[in-house]
Every structure is written in structure tokens, then in C-alpha cells.
DOVO-475243 format. One record per residue (C-alpha): residue number from 1; chain; x, y, z. Coordinates in steps of 0.05 Angstrom, whole numbers, always signed. Each point is the difference from the previous one (the first is absolute). Layout:
BEGIN
@num NUM, cadena A, xx X, yy Y, zz Z
...
//
This chain:
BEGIN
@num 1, cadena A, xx +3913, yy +918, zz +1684
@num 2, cadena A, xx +77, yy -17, zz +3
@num 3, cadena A, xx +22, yy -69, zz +8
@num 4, cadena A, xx +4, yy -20, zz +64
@num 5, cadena A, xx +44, yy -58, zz +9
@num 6, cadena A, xx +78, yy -1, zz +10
@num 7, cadena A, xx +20, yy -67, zz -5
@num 8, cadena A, xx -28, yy -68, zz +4
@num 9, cadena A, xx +18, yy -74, zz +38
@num 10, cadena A, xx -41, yy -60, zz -33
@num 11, cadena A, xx +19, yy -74, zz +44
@num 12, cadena A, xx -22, yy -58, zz -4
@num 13, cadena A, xx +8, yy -72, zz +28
@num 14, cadena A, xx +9, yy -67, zz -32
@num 15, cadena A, xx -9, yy -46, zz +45
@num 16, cadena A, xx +24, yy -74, zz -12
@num 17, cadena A, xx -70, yy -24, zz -15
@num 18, cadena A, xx -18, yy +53, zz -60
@num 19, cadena A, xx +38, yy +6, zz -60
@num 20, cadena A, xx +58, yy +56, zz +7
@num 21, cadena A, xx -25, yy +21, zz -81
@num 22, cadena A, xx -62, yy -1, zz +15
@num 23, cadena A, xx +5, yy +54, zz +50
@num 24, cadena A, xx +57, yy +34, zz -38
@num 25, cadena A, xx -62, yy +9, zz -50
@num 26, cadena A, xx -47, yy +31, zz +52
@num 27, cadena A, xx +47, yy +57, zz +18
@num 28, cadena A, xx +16, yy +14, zz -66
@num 29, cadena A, xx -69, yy +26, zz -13
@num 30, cadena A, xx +11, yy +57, zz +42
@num 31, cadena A, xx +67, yy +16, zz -26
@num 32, cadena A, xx +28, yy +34, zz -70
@num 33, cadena A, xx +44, yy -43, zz -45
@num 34, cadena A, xx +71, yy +9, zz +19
@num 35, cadena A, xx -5, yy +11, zz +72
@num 36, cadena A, xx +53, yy -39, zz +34
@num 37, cadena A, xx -27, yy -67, zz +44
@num 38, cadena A, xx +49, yy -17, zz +62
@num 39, cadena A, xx -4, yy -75, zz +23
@num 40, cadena A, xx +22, yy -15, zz +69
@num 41, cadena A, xx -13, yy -63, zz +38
@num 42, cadena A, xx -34, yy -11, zz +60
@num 43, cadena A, xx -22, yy -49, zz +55
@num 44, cadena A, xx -64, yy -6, zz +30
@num 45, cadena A, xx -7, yy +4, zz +77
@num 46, cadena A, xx -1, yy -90, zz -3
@num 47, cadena A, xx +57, yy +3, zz -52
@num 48, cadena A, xx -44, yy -3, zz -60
@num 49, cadena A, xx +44, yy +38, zz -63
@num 50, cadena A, xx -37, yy +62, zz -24
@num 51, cadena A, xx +30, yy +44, zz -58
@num 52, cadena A, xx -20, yy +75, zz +10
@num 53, cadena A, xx -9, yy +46, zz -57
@num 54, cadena A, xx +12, yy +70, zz -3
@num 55, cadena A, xx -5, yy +53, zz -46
@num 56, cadena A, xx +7, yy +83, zz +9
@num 57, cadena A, xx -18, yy +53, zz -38
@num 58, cadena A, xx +29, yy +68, zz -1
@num 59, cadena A, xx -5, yy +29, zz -75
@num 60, cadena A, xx -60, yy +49, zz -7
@num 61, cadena A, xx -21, yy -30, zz -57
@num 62, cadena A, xx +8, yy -74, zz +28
@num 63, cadena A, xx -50, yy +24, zz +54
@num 64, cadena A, xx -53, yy +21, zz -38
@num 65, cadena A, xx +10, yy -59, zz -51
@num 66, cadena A, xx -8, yy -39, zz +79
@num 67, cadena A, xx -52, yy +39, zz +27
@num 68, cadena A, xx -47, yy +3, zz -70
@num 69, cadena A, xx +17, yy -83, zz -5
@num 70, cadena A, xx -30, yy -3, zz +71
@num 71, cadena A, xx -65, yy +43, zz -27
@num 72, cadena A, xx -6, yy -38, zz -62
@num 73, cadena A, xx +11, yy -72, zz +34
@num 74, cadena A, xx -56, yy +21, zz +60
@num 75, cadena A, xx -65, yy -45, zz +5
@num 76, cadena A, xx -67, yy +32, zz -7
@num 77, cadena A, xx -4, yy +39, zz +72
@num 78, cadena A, xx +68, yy -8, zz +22
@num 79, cadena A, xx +4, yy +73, zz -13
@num 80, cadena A, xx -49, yy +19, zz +45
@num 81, cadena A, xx +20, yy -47, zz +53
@num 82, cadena A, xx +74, yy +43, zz -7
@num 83, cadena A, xx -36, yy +59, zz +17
@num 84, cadena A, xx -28, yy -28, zz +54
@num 85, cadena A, xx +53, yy -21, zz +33
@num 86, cadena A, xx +62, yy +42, zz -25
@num 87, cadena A, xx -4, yy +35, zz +72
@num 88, cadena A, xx +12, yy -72, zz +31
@num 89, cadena A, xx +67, yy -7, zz -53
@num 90, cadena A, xx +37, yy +62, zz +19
@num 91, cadena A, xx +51, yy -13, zz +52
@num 92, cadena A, xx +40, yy +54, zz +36
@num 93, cadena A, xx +55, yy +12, zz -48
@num 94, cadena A, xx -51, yy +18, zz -55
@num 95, cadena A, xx +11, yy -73, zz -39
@num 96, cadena A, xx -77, yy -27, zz -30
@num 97, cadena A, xx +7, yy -78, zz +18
@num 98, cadena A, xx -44, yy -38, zz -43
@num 99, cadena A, xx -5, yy -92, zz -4
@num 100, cadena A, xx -27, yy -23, zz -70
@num 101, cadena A, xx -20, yy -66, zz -3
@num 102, cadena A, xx +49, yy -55, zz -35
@num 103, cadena A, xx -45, yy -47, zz -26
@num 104, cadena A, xx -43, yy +51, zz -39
@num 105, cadena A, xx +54, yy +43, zz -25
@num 106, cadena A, xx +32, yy -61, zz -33
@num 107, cadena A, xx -72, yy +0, zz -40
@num 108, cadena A, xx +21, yy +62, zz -13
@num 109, cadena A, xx -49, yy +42, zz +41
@num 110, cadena A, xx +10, yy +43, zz +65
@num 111, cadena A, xx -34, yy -10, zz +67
@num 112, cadena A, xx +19, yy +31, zz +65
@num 113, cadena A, xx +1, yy -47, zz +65
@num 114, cadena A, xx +21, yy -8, zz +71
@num 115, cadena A, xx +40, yy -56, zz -15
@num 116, cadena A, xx +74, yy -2, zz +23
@num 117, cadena A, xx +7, yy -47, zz -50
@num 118, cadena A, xx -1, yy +49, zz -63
@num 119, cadena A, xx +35, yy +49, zz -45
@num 120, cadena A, xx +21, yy +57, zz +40
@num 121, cadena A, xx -1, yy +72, zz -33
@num 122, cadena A, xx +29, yy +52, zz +46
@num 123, cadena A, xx -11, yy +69, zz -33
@num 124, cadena A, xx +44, yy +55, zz +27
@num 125, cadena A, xx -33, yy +70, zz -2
@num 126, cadena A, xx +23, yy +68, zz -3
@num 127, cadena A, xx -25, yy +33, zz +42
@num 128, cadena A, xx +24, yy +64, zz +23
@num 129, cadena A, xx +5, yy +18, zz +68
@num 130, cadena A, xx -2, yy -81, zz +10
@num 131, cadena A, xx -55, yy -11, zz +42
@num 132, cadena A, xx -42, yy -54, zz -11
@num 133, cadena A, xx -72, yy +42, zz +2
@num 134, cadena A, xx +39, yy +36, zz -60
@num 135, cadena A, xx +3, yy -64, zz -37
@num 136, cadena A, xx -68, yy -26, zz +18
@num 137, cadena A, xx -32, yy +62, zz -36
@num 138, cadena A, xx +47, yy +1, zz -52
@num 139, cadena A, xx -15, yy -73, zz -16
@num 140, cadena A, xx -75, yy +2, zz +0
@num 141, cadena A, xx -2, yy +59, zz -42
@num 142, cadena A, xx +49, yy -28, zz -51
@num 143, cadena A, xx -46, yy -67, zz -2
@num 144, cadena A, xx -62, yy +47, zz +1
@num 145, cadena A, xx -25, yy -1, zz +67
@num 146, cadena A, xx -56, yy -48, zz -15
@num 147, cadena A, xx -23, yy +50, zz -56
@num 148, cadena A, xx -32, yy -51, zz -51
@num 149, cadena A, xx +9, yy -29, zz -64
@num 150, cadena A, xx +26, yy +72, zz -17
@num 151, cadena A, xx +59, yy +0, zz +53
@num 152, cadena A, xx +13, yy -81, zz -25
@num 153, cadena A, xx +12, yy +25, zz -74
@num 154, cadena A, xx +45, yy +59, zz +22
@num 155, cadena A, xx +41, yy -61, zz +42
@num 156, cadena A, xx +6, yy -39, zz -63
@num 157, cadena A, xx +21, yy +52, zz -47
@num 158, cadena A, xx +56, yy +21, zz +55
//
């Protein structure tokens, strides 16, 4: 199957009471070397400083470099959790939304969560006409559509 994605938004926030490298660290697992990091600084709704992070991703091969980062970094049934819920993650304008937990991709492992507090991947499909029923079958079969271990080596070798 053709690759899916068209271009990617990773964010993240430092917040004054975690260390800004720390979480610098975390998003980087999900990104391939040379991807450009924008810094901007923020303030919290009481004032508090927060630096956000942001990174996109447009390059076809910088997507799948993403995308088989994201497969490679997932905990044991994380992928079947995706599958799941990728139906919940599609918004209207065809983008998959997904919120990795900080503190365990810094150990260098992925797990997803409802946290707002998180790294945000927002997944832009292609999708053609746009519609996101489209998108919601074209992701599950592209992840395997709860297939197996079979459909989970296909997704790695992507």
C-alpha cells in the first residue's frame, strides 16, 4: 500500500518545572536527524513561562523515517491500542491526532495517552476526495486493520 501521510507537526511543552532538554530529547525520538526544531516562548494561563517545541515534516522520506521511528519506538500493544482507536484520531480535515507520553519517550520508548500534557503528532493524510471516512479506512488498512502479528511486521518494514 502507498504511503499515506503528507506531512507531519510534532509539539511539545516545557514547562518551567521540567527540564527544556529533557523534553527536547523526548520529541526527538519521533523525529529524523536534521529536522528543524522551532523554540517559541510561552506563558501559562497564571504566568508560569513555558517554551513550546515544534517540529514539521514534509519530505517523503522524512515521513517515513517519522512514521517507521514511531513503529520502532511503540511499547508492546501500543499497536494494537492504535488500531483501536485510529477512528477516535481522525478529525474532519483528514489529519490522524495522536499524544505520546513524555516521560516514557525520554526512556526512549512510545506510549499513547490522553494526556494534554504530551508530545503531540498530528499526521496529515492524503486522502482523496478528503473525507474523513476516506481516511479512517485508509488508515486502518495501512496499520493492518487489527490483522495480527502479520499486519504488525508489514507496519514495521514500511
Amino acid at each position: 500500500m502507498e504511503f499515506l501521510f503528507r506531512s507531519a507537526a510534532v509539539t511539545a511543552h516545557a514547562h518551567a518545572t521540567e527540564d527544556e532538554q529533557r523534553v527536547l530529547s523526548a520529541l526527538k525520538i519521533l523525529l529524523p536527524g536534521g529536522v528543524e526544531i522551532r523554540r517559541s516562548k510561552l506563558r501559562g494561563h497564571h504566568g508560569n513561562p513555558i517554551v513550546g517545541l515544534e517540529a514539521r515534516v514534509e519530505r517523503r522520506k522524512d515521513l517515513r523515517e517519522l512514521w517507521n521511528h514511531m513503529m520502532t519506538k511503540l511499547r508492546a500493544g501500543e499497536l494494537e491500542k492504535l488500531r483501536n482507536i485510529v477512528h477516535q484520531r481522525i478529525d474532519e480535515t483528514c489529519h490522524l491526532c495522536l499524544r505520546f507520553d513524555k516521560q516514557l519517550a525520554y526512556g526512549g520508548a512510545l506510549a499513547l495517552t490522553d494526556s494534554g500534557d504530551a508530545i503531540h503528532l498530528r499526521l496529515k493524510i492524503s486522502a482523496f476526495p478528503a473525507k474523513r471516512e476516506i481516511a479512517i479506512e485508509l488508515v486502518e488498512k495501512f496499520i493492518g486493520g487489527g490483522a495480527g502479528d502479520e499486519a504488525e511486521a508489514k507496519v514495521h518494514s514500511i
